[in-house]
C-alpha positions as CSV (number, residue, x, y, z in Angstrom):
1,X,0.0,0.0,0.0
2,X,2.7,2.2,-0.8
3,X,1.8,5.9,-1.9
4,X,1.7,7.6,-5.2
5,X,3.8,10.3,-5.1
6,X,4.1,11.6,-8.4
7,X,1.3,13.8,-10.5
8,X,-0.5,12.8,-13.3
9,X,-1.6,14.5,-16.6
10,X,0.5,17.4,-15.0
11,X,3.1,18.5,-17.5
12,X,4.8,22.0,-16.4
13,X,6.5,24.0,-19.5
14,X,9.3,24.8,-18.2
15,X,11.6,25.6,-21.0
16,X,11.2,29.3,-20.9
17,X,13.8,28.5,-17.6
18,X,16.1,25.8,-17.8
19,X,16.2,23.2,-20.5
20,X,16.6,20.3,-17.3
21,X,18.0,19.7,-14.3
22,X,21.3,20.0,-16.1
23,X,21.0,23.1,-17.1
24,X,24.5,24.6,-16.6
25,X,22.3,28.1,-16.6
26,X,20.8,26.8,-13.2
27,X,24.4,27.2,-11.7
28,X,25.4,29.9,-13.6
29,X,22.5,32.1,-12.2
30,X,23.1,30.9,-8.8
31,X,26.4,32.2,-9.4
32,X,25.3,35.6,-10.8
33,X,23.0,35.8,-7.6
34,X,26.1,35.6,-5.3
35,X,27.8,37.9,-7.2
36,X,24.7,40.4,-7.5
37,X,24.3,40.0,-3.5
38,X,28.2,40.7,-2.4
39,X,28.0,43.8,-5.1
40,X,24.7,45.2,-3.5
41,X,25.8,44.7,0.1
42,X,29.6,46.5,-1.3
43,X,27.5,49.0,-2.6
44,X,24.8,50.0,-0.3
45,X,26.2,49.2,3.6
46,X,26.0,51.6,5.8
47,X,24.6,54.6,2.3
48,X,21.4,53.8,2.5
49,X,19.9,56.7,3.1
50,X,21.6,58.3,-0.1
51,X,21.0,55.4,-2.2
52,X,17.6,53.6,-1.0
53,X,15.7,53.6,-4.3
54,X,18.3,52.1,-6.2
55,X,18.7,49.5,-3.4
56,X,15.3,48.5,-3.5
57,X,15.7,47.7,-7.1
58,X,18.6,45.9,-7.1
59,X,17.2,44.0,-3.9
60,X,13.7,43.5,-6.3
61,X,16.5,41.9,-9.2
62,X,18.1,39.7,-6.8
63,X,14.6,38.6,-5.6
64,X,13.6,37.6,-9.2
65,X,16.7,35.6,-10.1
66,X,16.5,33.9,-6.6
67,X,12.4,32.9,-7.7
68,X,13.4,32.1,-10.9
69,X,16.0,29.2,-10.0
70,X,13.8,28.1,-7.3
71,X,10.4,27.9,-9.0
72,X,11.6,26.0,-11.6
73,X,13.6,23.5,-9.2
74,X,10.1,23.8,-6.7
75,X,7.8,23.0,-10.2
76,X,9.9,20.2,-11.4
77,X,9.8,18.0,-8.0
78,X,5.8,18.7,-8.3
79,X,5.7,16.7,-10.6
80,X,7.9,13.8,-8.8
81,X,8.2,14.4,-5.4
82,X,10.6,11.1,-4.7
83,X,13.2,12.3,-8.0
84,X,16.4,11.9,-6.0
85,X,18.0,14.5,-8.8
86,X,15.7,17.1,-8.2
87,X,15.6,17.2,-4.2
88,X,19.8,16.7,-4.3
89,X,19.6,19.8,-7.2
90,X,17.3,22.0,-4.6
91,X,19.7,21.1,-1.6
92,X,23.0,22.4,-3.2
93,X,21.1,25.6,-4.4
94,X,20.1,26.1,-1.0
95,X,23.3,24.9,0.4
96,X,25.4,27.7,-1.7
97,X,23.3,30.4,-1.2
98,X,22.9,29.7,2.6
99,X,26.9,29.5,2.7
100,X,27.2,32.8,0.7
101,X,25.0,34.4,2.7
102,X,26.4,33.2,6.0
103,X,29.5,34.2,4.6
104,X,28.9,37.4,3.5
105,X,27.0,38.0,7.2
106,X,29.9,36.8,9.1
107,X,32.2,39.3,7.2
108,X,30.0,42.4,8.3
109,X,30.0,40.7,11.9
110,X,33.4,40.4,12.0
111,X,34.3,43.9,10.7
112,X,32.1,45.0,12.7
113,X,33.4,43.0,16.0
114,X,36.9,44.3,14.8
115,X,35.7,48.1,15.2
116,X,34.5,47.5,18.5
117,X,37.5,46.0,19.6
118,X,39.7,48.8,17.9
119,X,37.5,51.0,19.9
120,X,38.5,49.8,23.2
121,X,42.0,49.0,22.3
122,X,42.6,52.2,21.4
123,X,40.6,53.6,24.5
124,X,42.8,51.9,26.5
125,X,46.3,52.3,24.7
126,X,46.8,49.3,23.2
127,X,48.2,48.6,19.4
128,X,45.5,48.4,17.1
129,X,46.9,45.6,14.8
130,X,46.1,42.6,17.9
């Protein structure tokens, strides 16, 4: 009595995307979504107030490439929800960006954990390359 997991008479068109699973454009997007995320927070940290509309519309781009890669990954295991490729293909995606972004929040942590201790160095005498 095993369940039916997978759709029928459901056919998603999906080539407006990706082409498949395989779709090297799948990564490549990924990457560009990394690249557009480290670039926006470069580029808008701490000059927000100067720059907000063209935040929010480089935020709304990011947004749309993000949706892009993962309603096609998210429409493709609809129709197969036990398709080992397409859960392992949704895991990395999610895996990279959740590293890059970690990554990228860590490094504002960090700096920011390095002025604070600057701060008190320096309030206190010390050298401030510790």
């Amino acid at each position: 009595m095993g369940k039916n997991l997978k759709t029928e008479n459901i056919n998603w068109d999906l080539g407006c995307m990706y082409t498949g699973l395989e779709d090297a454009r799948i990564d490549a997007d990924v990457a560009e979504l990394v690249r557009m995320a480290k670039e926006f927070n470069a580029a808008y940290k701490g000059k927000l107030a100067e720059t907000l509309g063209k935040a929010i519309t480089d935020y709304a781009s990011m947004g749309m490439l993000s949706n892009k890669v993962m309603v096609y990954l998210f429409l493709t295991q609809s129709k197969d929800t036990t398709d080992g490729k397409v859960k392992a293909k949704i895991a990395d995606v999610e895996r990279f960006e959740a590293y890059e972004y970690a990554r990228a929040a860590r490094k504002c942590h960090l700096a920011h954990e390095r002025r604070i201790v600057g701060n008190v160095d320096r309030e206190r005498g010390a050298p401030d390359d510790l």
